[in-house]
LUMZALO-829010 format. One record per residue (C-alpha): x, y, z; residue in three letters. Coordinates in steps of 0.5 Angstrom, whole numbers, plus 500, padded with zeros to 3 digits. Layout:
<nodes>
XYZAla...
</nodes>
This chain:
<nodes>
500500500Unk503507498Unk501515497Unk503516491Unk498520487Unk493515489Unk488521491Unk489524483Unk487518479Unk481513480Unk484506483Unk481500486Unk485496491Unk484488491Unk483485498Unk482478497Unk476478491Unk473485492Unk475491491Unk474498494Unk476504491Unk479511492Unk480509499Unk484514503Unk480518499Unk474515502Unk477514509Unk478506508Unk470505507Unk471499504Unk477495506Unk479490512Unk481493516Unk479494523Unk477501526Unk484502529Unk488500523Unk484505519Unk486511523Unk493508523Unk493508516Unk490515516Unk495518520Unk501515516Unk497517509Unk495524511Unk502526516Unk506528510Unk511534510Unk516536516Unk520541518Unk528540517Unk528537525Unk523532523Unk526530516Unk534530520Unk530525526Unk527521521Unk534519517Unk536516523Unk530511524Unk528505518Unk521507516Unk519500518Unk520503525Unk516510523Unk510506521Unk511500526Unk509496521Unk510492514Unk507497509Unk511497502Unk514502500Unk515502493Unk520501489Unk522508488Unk526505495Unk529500492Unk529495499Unk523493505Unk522498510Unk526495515Unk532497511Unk531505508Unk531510513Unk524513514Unk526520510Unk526517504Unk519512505Unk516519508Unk518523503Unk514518498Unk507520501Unk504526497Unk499530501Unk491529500Unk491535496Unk497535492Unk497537485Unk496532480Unk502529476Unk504528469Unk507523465Unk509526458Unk510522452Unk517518451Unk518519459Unk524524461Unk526524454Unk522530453Unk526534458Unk533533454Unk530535447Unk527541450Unk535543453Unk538541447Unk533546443Unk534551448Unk542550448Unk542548439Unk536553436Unk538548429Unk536541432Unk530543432Unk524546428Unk518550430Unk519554436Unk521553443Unk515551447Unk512544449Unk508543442Unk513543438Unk519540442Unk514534443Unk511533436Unk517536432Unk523530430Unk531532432Unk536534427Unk542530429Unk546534425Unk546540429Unk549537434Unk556537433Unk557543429Unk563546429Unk562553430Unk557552435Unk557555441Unk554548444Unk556541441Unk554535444Unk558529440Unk553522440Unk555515440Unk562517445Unk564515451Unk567518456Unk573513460Unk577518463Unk576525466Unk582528471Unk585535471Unk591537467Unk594544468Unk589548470Unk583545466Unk581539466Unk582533460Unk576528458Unk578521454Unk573519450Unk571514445Unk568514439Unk568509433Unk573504436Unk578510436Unk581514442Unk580521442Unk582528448Unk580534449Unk581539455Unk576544459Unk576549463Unk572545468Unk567540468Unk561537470Unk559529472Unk553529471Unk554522469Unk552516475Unk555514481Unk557508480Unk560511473Unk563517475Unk568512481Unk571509475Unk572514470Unk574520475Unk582517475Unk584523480Unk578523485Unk581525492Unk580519497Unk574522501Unk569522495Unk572516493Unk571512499Unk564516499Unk562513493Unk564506496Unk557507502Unk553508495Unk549502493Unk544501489Unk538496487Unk534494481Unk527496479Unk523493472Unk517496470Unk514491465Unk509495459Unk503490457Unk500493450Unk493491450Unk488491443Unk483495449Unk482496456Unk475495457Unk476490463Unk480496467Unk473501464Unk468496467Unk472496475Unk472504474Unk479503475Unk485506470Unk490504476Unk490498480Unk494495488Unk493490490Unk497485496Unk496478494Unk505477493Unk504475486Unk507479481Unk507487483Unk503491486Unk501495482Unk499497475Unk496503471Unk494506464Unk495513463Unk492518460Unk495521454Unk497528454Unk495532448Unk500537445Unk498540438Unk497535433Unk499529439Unk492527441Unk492520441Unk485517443Unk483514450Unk476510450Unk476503453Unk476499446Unk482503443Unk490500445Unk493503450Unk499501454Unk498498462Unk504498466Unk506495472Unk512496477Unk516491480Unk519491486Unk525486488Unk526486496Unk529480502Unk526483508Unk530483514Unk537483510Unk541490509Unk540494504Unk546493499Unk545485500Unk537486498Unk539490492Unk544485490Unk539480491Unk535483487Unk539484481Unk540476481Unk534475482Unk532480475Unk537478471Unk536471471Unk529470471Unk527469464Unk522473459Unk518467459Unk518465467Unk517473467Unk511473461Unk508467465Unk507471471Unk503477468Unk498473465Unk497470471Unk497475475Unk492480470Unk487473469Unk487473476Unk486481478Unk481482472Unk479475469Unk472476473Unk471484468Unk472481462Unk480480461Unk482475456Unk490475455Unk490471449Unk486477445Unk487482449Unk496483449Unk498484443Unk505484447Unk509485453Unk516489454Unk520489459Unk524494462Unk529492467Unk536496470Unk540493475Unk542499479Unk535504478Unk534506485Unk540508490Unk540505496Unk538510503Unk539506509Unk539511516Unk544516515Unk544517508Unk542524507Unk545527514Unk549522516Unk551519522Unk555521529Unk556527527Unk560526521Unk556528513Unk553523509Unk557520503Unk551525500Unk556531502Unk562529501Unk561527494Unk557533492Unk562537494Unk566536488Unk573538487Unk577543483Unk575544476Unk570538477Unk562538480Unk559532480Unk551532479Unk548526479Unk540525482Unk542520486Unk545526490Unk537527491Unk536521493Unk531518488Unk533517481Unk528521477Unk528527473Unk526532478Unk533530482Unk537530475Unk535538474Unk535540481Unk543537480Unk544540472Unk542547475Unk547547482Unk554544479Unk555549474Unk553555479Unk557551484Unk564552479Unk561559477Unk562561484Unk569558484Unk571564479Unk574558475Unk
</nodes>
């Protein structure tokens, strides 16, 4: 059970045979509960925000210890209650009231294309606003103009960074070839667990910061449906549920409309179902549970993983019409081995007095700012911005 946006949607959650809906919107009407787990419950959902005191005393509990209980936390955490720090559970519990959401079209890669044609006017046609960034294709070769201002090299990998002289030299390769160039600074916005190998001169306090990072798998599996006319007939586009089959949740969405982009939204139409998965071994640590997880992941195959959906949505959905032999027309899966950074107790403000591995690595060094979303604590777009905007004012404030 969760409080991600479920006030923004209509959802039904599936206790045994039945379903409920909207039920913290409805004050848990409709659910097993007794009287007194329902005014827990209420509590946890409605106790969201704090002062920076509270968000301090929270990263030094687990969240199992905040909530007493074994509530899911979800797989933005990567672990079980009992092995994340309270402050990033509480954190995933959005108010009653709070504004609705989006999801945009193609995921976060609309964030970049709208940076690159912000940054390269050519890449681009039409103007710059949401419309024709959407809708609009790039132009490539545009990018790596020689007398641009901005050039952005695709399809080369960075090996090695490390300052030289009074700049910064960066390594990379590009068509079996090895090439240099230098820099007056740099900025690594590139993961954690990147930026520890290809850094060659990262001092000993951030190298040995960087070694308390660790990570956990997630997978979000995309269902391609000829319609959704059994999610219509639960009054349902989202759906939890709590049986320890395949996930806890999935959803359709509803399609944004951006100019010429209006796709339609009608329950006898294709859409795309989504499910979330996560992967935990309660009462382990969070570095072994986000190990095992990634085991698990990764050796289990696309059919055992094919199998598992269709049962799960035959049992979720077989009694309001779901037929998967005609109604999936496919099934991808989306699978990362290192999606969510870990945060056990001490992640964000560290413990016994001493700064968290988070602080230490956000410094920086020199010519070099690390800005990865990880530094926020979640790997999501509002992270990866928030880290984009303070590295670079972070150098400028050094005069470099």
């Amino acid at each position: 059970m969760d409080g991600i946006n479920d006030t923004q949607v209509d959802v039904a959650y599936r206790f045994g045979s039945s379903w409920a809906h909207n039920i913290f919107a409805n004050k848990l009407d409709g659910t097993p509960f007794s009287e007194a787990v329902k005014r827990d419950l209420m509590k946890w959902r409605t106790t969201t925000g704090g002062n920076e005191d509270v968000r301090k005393h929270l990263d030094t509990i687990t969240y199992k210890q905040y909530i007493e209980g074994e509530l899911v936390v979800g797989l933005i955490c990567g672990a079980s209650p009992d092995a994340v720090c309270a402050r990033a559970g509480h954190s995933l519990v959005s108010p009653m009231n709070a504004r609705a959401t989006i999801s945009f079209p193609g995921g976060n890669t609309t964030f970049a294309r709208h940076l690159v044609r912000s940054l390269i006017p050519d890449s681009m046609a039409g103007d710059l606003n949401f419309a024709d960034v959407l809708n609009h294709s790039m132009n490539f070769d545009a990018l790596d103009k020689k007398d641009s201002p901005t050039r952005m090299r695709l399809n080369a990998s960075v090996i090695r960074v490390e300052h030289a002289g009074s700049g910064v030299t960066v390594t990379y390769e590009k068509n079996g070839k090895l090439h240099r160039t230098r820099a007056s600074a740099a900025v690594m916005a590139s993961a954690g667990w990147m930026n520890r190998h290809i850094v060659a001169d990262l001092p000993n306090d951030i190298r040995s910061a960087y070694d308390e990072f660790q990570y956990a798998p997630a997978m979000s599996v995309n269902v391609a449906l000829t319609n959704w006319r059994f999610l219509y007939k639960l009054e349902a586009p989202a759906v939890r549920y709590f049986d320890g089959g395949f996930g806890w949740s999935c959803n359709i969405r509803q399609n944004m409309v951006a100019g010429p982009y209006h796709p339609p939204l009608h329950p006898d139409k294709p859409t795309v179902l989504t499910f979330y998965l996560g992967l935990y071994s309660t009462g382990l640590p969070a570095a072994e549970q986000g190990k095992r997880g990634r085991e698990q992941m990764l050796a289990t195959s696309y059919a055992d993983y094919e199998q598992a959906i269709r049962k799960q949505m035959t049992m979720l959905f077989a009694d309001a019409g779901f037929n998967p032999k005609k109604d999936i027309a496919g099934i991808i899966l989306n699978r990362w081995g290192h999606a969510r950074v870990l945060q056990p107790p001490g992640f964000y403000y560290g413990r016994e007095g001493k700064p968290s591995a988070r602080e230490i690595v956000q410094r920086g060094f020199g010519r070099i700012a690390i800005a990865h979303a990880e530094l926020n604590g979640h790997q999501n777009a509002t992270g990866a911005l928030a880290q984009g905007k303070r590295a670079p004012e972070q150098l400028l404030a050094k005069e470099i």
